[in-house]
C-alpha positions as CSV (number, residue, x, y, z in Angstrom):
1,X,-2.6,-31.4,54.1
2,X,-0.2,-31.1,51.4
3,X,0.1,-34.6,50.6
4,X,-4.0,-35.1,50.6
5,X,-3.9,-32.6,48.1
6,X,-1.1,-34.4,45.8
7,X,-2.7,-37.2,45.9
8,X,-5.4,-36.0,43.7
9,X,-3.1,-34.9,41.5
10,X,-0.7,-36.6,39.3
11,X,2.7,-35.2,40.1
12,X,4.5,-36.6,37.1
13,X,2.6,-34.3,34.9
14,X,3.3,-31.7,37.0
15,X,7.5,-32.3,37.1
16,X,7.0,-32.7,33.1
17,X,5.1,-29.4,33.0
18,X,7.7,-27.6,35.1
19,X,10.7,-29.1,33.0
20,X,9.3,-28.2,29.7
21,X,8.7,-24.4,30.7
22,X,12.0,-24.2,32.1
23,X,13.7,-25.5,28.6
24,X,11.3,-23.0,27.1
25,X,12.2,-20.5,28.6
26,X,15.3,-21.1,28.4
27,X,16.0,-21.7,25.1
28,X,13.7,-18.8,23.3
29,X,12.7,-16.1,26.4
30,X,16.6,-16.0,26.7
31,X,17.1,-14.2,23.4
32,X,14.1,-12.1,24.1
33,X,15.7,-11.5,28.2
34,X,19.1,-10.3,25.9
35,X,17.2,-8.1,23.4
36,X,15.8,-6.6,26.1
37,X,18.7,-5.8,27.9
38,X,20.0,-3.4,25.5
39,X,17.1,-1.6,26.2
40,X,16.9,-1.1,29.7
41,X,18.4,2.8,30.8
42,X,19.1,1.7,34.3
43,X,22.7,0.2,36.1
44,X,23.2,-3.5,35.2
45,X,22.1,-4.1,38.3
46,X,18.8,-3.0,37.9
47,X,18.6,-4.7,34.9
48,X,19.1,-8.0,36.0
49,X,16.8,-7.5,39.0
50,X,14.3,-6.6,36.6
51,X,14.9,-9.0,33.7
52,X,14.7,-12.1,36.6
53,X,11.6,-10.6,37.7
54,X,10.4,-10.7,33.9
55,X,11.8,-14.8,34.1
56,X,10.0,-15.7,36.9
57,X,6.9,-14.4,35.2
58,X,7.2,-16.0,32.1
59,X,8.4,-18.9,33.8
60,X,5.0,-19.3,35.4
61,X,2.8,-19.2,32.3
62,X,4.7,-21.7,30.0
63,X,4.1,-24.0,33.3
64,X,0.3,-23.0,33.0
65,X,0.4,-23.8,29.4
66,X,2.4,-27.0,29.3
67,X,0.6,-27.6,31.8
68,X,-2.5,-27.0,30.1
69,X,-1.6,-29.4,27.4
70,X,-1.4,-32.1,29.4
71,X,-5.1,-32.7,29.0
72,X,-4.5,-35.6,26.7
73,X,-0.8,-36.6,25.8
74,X,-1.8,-36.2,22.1
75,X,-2.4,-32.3,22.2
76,X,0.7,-32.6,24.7
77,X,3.0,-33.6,21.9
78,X,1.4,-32.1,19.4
79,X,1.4,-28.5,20.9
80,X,5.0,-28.5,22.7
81,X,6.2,-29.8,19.3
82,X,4.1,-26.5,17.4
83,X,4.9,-24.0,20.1
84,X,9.1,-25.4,20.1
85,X,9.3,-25.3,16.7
86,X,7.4,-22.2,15.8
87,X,9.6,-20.7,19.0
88,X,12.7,-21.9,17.5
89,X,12.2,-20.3,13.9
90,X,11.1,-16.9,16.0
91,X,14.1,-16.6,18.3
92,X,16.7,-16.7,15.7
93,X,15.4,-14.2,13.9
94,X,15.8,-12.6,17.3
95,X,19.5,-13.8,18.3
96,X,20.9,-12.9,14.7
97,X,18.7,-10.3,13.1
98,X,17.0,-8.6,16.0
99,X,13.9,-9.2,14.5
100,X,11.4,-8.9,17.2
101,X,8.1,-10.8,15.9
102,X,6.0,-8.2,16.3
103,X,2.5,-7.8,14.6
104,X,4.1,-6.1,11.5
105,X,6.6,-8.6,11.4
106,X,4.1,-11.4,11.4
107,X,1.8,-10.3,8.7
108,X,5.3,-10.0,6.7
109,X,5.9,-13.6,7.4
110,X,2.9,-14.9,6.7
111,X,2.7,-12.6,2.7
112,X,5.8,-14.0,2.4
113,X,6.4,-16.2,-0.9
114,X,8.1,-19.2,-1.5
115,X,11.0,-17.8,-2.8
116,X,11.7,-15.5,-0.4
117,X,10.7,-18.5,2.0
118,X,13.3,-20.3,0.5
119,X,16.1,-17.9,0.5
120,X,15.8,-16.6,4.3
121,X,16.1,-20.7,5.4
122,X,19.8,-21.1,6.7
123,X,21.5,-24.2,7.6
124,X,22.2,-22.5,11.2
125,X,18.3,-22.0,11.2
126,X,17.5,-26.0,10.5
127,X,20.5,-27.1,12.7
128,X,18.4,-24.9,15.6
129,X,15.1,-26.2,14.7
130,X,16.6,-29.9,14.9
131,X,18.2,-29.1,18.2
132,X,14.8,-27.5,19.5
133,X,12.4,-30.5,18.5
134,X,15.0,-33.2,19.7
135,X,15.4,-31.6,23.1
136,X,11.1,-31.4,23.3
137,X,10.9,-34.9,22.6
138,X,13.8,-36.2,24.4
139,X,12.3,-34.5,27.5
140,X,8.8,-35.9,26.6
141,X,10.1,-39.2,25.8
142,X,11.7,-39.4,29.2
143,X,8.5,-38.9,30.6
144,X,6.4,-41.4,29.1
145,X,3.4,-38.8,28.5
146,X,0.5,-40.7,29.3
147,X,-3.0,-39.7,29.5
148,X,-3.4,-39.0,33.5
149,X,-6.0,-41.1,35.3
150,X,-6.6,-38.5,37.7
151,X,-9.9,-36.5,37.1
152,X,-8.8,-33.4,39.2
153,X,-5.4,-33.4,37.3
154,X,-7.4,-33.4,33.8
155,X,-10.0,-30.6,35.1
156,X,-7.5,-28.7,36.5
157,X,-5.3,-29.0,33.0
158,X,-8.0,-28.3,30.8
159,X,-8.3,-24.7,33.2
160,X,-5.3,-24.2,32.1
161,X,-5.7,-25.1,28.7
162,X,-8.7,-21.9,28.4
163,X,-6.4,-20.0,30.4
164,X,-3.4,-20.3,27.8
165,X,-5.9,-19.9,24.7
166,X,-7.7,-17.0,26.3
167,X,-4.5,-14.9,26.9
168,X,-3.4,-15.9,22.9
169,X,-6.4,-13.3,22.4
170,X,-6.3,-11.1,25.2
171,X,-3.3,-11.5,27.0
172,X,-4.3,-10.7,30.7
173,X,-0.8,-9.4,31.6
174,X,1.0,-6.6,29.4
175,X,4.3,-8.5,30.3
176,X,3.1,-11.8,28.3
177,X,2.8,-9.8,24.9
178,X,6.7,-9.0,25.2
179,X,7.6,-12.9,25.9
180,X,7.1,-16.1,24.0
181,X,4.9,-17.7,23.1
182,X,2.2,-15.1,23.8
183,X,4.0,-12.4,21.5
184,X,3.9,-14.0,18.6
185,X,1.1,-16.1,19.0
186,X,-1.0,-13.2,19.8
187,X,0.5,-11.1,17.3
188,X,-0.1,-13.6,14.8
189,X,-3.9,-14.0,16.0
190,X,-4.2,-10.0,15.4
191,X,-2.9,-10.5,11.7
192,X,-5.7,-13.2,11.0
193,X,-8.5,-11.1,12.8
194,X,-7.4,-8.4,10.5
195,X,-7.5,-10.3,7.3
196,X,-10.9,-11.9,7.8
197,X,-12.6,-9.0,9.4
198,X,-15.7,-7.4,7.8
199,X,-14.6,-4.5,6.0
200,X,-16.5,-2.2,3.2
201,X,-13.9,-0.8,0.7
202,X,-14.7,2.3,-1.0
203,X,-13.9,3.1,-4.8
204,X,-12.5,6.0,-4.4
205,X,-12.9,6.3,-8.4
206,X,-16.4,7.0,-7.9
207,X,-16.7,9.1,-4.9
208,X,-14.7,12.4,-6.2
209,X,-14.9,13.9,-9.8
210,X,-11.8,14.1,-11.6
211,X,-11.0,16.3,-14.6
212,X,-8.8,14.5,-16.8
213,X,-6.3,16.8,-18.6
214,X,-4.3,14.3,-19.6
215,X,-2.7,14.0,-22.8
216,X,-3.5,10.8,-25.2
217,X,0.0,9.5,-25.8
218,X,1.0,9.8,-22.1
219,X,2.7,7.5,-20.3
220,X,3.8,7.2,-16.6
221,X,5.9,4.2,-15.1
222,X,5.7,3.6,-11.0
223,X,9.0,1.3,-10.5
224,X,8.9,-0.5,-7.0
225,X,12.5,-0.6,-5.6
226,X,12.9,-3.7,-2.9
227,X,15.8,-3.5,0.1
228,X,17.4,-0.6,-1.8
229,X,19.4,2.3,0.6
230,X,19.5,5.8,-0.7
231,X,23.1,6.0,0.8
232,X,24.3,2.9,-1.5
233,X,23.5,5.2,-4.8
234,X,26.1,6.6,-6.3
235,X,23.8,9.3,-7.8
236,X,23.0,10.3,-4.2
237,X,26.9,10.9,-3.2
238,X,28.1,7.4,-2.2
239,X,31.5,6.4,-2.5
240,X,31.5,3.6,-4.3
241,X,29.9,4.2,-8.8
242,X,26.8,2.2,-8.3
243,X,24.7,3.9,-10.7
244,X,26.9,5.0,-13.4
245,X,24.0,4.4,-15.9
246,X,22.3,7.3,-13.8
247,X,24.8,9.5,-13.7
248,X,24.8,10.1,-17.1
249,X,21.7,10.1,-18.1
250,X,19.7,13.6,-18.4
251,X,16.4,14.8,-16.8
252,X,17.1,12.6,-13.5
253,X,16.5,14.3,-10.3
254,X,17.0,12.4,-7.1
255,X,15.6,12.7,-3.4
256,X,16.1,11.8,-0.3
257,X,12.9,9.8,1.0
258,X,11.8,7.9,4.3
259,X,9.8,5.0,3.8
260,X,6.4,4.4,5.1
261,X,7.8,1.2,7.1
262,X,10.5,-1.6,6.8
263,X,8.2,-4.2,5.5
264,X,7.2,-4.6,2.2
265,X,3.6,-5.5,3.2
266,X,3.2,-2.5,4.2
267,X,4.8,-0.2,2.7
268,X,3.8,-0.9,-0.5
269,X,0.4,-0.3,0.2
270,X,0.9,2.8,1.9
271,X,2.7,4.3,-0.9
272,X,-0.2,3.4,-3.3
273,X,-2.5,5.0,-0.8
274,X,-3.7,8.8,-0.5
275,X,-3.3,8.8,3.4
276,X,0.4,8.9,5.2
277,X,1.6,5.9,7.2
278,X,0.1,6.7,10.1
279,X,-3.2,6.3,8.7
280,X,-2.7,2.8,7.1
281,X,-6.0,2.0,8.8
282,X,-7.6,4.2,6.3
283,X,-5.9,2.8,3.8
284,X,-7.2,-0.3,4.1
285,X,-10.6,0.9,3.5
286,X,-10.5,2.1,0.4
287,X,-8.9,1.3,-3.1
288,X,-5.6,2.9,-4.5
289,X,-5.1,5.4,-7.4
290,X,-4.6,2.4,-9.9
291,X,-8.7,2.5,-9.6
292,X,-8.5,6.5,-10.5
293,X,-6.5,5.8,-13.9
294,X,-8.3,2.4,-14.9
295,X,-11.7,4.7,-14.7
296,X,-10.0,7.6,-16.6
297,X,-9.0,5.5,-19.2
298,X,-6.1,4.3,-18.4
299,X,-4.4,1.0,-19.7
300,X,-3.1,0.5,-16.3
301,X,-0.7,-2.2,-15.6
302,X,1.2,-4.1,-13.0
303,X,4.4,-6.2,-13.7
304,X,6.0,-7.7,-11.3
305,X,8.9,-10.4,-10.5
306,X,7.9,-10.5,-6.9
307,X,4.3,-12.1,-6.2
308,X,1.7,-9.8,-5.0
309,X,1.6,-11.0,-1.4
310,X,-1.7,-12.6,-0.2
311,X,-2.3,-10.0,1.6
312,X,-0.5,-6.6,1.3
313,X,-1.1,-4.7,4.9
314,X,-4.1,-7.1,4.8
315,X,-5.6,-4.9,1.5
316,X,-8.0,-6.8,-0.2
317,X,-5.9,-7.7,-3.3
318,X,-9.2,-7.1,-5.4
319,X,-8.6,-3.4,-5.0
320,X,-5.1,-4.4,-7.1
321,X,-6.4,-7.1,-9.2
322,X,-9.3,-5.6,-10.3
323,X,-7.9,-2.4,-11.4
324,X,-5.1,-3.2,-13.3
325,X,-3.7,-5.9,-16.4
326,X,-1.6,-8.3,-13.9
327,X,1.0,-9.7,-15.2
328,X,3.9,-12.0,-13.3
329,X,7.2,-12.5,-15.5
330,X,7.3,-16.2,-16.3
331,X,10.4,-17.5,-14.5
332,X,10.1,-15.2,-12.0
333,X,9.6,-15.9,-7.8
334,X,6.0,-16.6,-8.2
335,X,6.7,-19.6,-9.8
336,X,9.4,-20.8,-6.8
337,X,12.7,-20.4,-10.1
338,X,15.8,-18.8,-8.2
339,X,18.0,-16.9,-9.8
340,X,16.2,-15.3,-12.3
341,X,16.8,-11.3,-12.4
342,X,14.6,-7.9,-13.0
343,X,15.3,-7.8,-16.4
344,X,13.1,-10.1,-17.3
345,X,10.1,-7.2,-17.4
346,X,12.3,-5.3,-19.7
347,X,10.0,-7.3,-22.9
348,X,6.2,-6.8,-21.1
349,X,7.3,-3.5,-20.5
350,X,8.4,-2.9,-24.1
351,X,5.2,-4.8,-25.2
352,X,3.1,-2.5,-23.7
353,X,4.3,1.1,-24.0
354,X,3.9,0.6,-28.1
355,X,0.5,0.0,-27.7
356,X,-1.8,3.3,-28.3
357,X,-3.3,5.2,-26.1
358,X,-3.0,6.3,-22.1
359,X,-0.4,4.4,-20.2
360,X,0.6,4.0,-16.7
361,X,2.8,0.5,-15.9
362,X,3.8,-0.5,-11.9
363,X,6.9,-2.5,-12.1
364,X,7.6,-4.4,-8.7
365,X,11.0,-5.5,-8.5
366,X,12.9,-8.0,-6.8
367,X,15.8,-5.5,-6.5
368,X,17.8,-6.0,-3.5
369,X,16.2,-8.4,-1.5
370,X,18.3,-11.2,0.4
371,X,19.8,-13.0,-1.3
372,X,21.8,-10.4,-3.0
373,X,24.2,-12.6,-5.4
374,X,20.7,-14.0,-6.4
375,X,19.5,-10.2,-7.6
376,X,22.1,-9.6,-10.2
377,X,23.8,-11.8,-12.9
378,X,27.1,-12.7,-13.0
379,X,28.2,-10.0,-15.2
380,X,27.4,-7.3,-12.1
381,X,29.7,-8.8,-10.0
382,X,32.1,-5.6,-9.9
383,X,32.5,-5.3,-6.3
384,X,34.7,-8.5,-5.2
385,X,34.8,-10.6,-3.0
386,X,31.2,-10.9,-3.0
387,X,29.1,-13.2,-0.2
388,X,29.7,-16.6,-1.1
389,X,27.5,-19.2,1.0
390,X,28.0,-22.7,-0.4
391,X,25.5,-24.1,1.7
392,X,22.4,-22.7,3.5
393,X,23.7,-19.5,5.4
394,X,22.8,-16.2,6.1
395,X,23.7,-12.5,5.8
396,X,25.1,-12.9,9.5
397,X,27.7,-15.7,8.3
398,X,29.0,-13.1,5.8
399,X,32.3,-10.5,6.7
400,X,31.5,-6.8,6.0
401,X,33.1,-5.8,3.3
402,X,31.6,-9.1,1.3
403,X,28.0,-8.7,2.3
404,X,28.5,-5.0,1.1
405,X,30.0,-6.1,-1.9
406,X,27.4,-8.6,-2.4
407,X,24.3,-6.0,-2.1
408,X,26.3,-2.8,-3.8
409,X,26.3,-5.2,-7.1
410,X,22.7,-5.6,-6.8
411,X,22.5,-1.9,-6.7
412,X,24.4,-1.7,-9.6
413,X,21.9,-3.6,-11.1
414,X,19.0,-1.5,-10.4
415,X,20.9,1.1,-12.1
416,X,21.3,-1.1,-15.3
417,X,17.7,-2.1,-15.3
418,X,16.6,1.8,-14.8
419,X,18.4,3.2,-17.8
420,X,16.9,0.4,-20.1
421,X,13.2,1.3,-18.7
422,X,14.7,4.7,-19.3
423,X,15.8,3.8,-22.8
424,X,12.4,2.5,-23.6
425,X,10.6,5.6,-22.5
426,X,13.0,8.5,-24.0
427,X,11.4,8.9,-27.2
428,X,7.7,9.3,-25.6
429,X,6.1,11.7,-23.8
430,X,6.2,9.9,-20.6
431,X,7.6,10.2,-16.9
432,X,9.6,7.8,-14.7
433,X,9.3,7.9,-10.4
434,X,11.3,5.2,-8.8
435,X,11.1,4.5,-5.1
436,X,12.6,1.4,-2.9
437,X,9.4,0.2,-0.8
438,X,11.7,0.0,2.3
439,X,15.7,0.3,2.7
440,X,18.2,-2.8,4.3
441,X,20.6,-2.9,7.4
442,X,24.0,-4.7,6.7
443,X,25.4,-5.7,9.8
444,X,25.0,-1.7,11.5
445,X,25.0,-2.8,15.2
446,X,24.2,-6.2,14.9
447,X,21.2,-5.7,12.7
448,X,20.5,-7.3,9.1
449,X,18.0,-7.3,6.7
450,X,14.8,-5.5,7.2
451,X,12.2,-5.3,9.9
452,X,11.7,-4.6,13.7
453,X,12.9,-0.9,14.5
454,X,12.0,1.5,12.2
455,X,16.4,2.5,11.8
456,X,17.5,5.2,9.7
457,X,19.5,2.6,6.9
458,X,15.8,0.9,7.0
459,X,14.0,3.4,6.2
460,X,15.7,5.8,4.2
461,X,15.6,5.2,0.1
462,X,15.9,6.2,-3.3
463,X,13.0,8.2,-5.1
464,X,13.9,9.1,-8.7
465,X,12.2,10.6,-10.9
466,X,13.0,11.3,-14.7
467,X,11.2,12.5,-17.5
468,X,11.6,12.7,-21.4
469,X,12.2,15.4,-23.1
470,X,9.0,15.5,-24.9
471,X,7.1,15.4,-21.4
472,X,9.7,18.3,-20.1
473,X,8.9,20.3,-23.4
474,X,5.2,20.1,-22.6
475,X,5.3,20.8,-18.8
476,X,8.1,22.8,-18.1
477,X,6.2,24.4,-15.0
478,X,6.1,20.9,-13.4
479,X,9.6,19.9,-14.4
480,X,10.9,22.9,-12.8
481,X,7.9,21.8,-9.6
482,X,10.0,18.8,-9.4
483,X,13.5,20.3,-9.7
484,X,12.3,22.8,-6.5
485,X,12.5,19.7,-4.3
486,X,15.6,18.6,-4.9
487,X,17.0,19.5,-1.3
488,X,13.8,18.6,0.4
489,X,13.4,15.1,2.1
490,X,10.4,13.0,1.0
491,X,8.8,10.6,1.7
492,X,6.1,7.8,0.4
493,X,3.6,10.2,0.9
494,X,4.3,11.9,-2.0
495,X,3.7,9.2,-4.6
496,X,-0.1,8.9,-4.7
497,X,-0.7,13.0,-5.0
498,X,2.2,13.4,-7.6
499,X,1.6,10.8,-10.0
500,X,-2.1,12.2,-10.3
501,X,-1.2,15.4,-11.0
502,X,1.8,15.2,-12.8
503,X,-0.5,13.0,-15.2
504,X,-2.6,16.2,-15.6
505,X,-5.2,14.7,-13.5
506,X,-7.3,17.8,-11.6
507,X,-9.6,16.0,-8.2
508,X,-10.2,17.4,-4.7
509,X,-8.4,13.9,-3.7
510,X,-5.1,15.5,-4.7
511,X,-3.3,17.3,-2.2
512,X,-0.7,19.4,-4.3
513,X,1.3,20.4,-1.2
514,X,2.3,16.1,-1.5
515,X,2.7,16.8,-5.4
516,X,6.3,17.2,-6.9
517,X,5.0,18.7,-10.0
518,X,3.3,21.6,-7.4
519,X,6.3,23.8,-6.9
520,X,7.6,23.6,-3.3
């Protein structure tokens, strides 16, 4: 009976099918099978009773979909070439970051720019992908895929096919969303879906009253941080002088804050949101306080020498655009020129704040991102021996002491570039918060970068905030608000409320218990 029903079917496709998932699985559920591993709170024996279990799962599907590809050799090399490659690229992140591509993680990818793009390639990473696509074609090669002249072996293939598709948008199993290709596929789905949903944005502007107190020389300066720890300032108690500039400079008081997330796309826009991170969903529906301040009268202005990313939290960038005088530094990442450094706002920034009238500036910095040599200029390289990577590497090729060397100089930078925004400001009546959109992991228990679990180093930054003298002559009661918090721990939440009312800004929106000028 068994051979009657094989002989409707054409078994060749089936032994490729069962080949390619095996190499699949293999070569990308592995790292996955180890990630998980760490995870599991049982003996080792249980572990790897359950973790085979998980194989034989996973093993299945990638049959169903390889399988399910076979419906004309064309999509069969196309897709097992798309689904090893983009595979490949996800399960190094996995083996040497522990980056699990997770939905967050994905919409970060895809906001990415070119630069960053660029910089996060390793030769490890294209020696991977090279192995990856040789060992899918060699295997396919082998095989001579063929179009299969059996109808039953097509029907049944293109089953599969809707089967493999429909679980990319509902997986049917909760075990497939942990496993490639499903996870990222589907998590990659969900961050499109997002993006091009139908959603009605609300100009928050409009729909509270606001009484603007505000005086008409004032000026206020948001600085973005990027990959910057608050345990890596000197200011905050850390070994090493990496912000001598802000040591000695007056009316500085520092906190201790956690980040809304680890991902830049995100966290960005929650800090420039009224709702905490747990309500980014709200966030999404509505504009930022950039609208508040353009409609108050406001010359309200972004800088920035990081791109604003297609899609921040999937925002619609119009909420930004819209509101504010954009402005990216020529020679700076949006226009794909390494190497180029922070300072290079220093002259819009200068630009501006001699202009009359209201002011408030957002200045999103490259800061510390990866690569780190790459944030500073040669000058800042205090902290020796620093990272070198003559070719395409990572921040896993580097030893310890040299990838902290590396980032501390950046640090050091940040501090540079603070006291000359600083020394801009000093002789106006004007205020100063700084806060890192996210913090960096340098090798603590295997994990580097940014992303994935939410860990302490990740998520704990800087928030600065300093204030002129003519400002702290004017408003002593909220320089004194601000001073109260010193031994409180922050958080993003608090930059939306505060900047609005220590702008003298009075609105219903405001919740002064999240204000810094509001005594604690």
């Amino acid at each position: 009976m068994l051979k009657n029903i094989l002989k409707h079917f054409d078994t060749k496709l089936i032994k490729l099918s069962s080949i390619l998932a095996f190499l699949y699985c293999l070569l990308f559920n592995t790292a996955i099978l180890i990630y998980k591993f760490d995870y599991y709170k049982a003996t080792i024996f249980k572990g790897i009773l359950e973790l085979s279990k998980d194989f034989c799962y996973i093993y299945i599907f990638a049959f169903i979909a390889f399988f399910g590809l076979n419906v004309h050799r064309f999509v069969l090399k196309f897709g097992a070439g798309f689904l090893f490659i983009t595979s490949a690229i996800a399960s190094y992140y996995i083996y040497f970051f522990k980056i699990n591509p997770t939905k967050q993680v994905i919409g970060s990818f895809f906001s990415t720019d070119l630069n960053e793009v660029y910089e996060l390639i390793s030769i490890k990473l294209i020696i991977w992908i090279i192995f990856c696509l040789f060992t899918c074609f060699y295997t396919l090669r082998s095989f001579i895929a063929k179009n299969s002249k059996s109808f039953f072996t097509t029907l049944l293939s293109a089953a599969c096919l809707l089967i493999f598709i429909y679980n990319i948008i509902t997986p049917s199993f909760k075990i497939l969303k942990n496993y490639f290709p499903i996870q990222y596929l589907h998590n990659s789905y969900l961050n499109f879906a997002t993006i091009f949903g139908d959603i009605n944005y609300a100009d928050i502007s409009k729909q509270y009253h606001f009484i603007d107190n505000s005086d008409p020389d004032i000026i206020g300066v948001l600085v973005i941080g990027e990959s910057a720890r608050f345990d890596h300032f000197g200011i905050n108690g850390y070994k090493r002088d990496t912000t001598p500039y802000l040591n000695t400079t007056k009316n500085i008081i520092s906190f201790k804050a956690e980040s809304s997330y680890n991902l830049t796309y995100l966290s960005v826009p929650s800090l420039l949101s009224r709702y905490p991170a747990n309500q980014i969903e709200n966030s999404r529906l509505e504009n930022t306080f950039l609208s508040i301040l353009t409609r108050l009268g406001f010359n309200t202005t972004w800088i920035g020498t990081q791109t604003l990313m297609r899609n921040f939290a999937n925002f619609d960038l119009s909420n930004i655009y819209n509101d504010v005088n954009f402005t990216i530094v020529p020679g700076g990442s949006a226009l794909f020129s390494l190497n180029d450094h922070d300072e290079k706002i220093l002259p819009f920034t200068k630009e501006i704040i001699t202009k009359s009238g209201k002011q408030f500036l957002v200045l999103h910095t490259s800061g510390s991102h990866w690569n780190y040599n790459a944030r500073y200029p040669k000058k800042f390289e205090h902290f020796t021996p620093i990272c070198h990577i003559k070719v395409k590497g990572d921040a896993s090729d580097c030893d310890q002491l040299a990838l902290m060397n590396s980032y501390d100089n950046s640090i050091l930078y940040t501090d540079f570039l603070l006291s000359n925004i600083i020394g801009l400001l000093k002789d106006k009546n004007a205020f100063l918060l700084y806060v890192s959109d996210h913090g960096e992991s340098l090798g603590e228990n295997g994990y580097y970068g940014h992303g994935g679990p939410l860990l302490s180093e990740q998520i704990t930054v800087p928030f600065i905030v300093w204030v002129s003298d003519t400002f702290k002559t004017k408003y002593p009661e909220s320089v004194d608000a601000i001073k109260s918090y010193s031994s409180t721990e922050i958080s993003h939440d608090y930059v939306f409320h505060s900047i609005l009312d220590c702008l003298n800004i009075n609105s219903d929106i405001i919740n002064k218990s999240l204000s810094l000028c509001k005594s604690s």
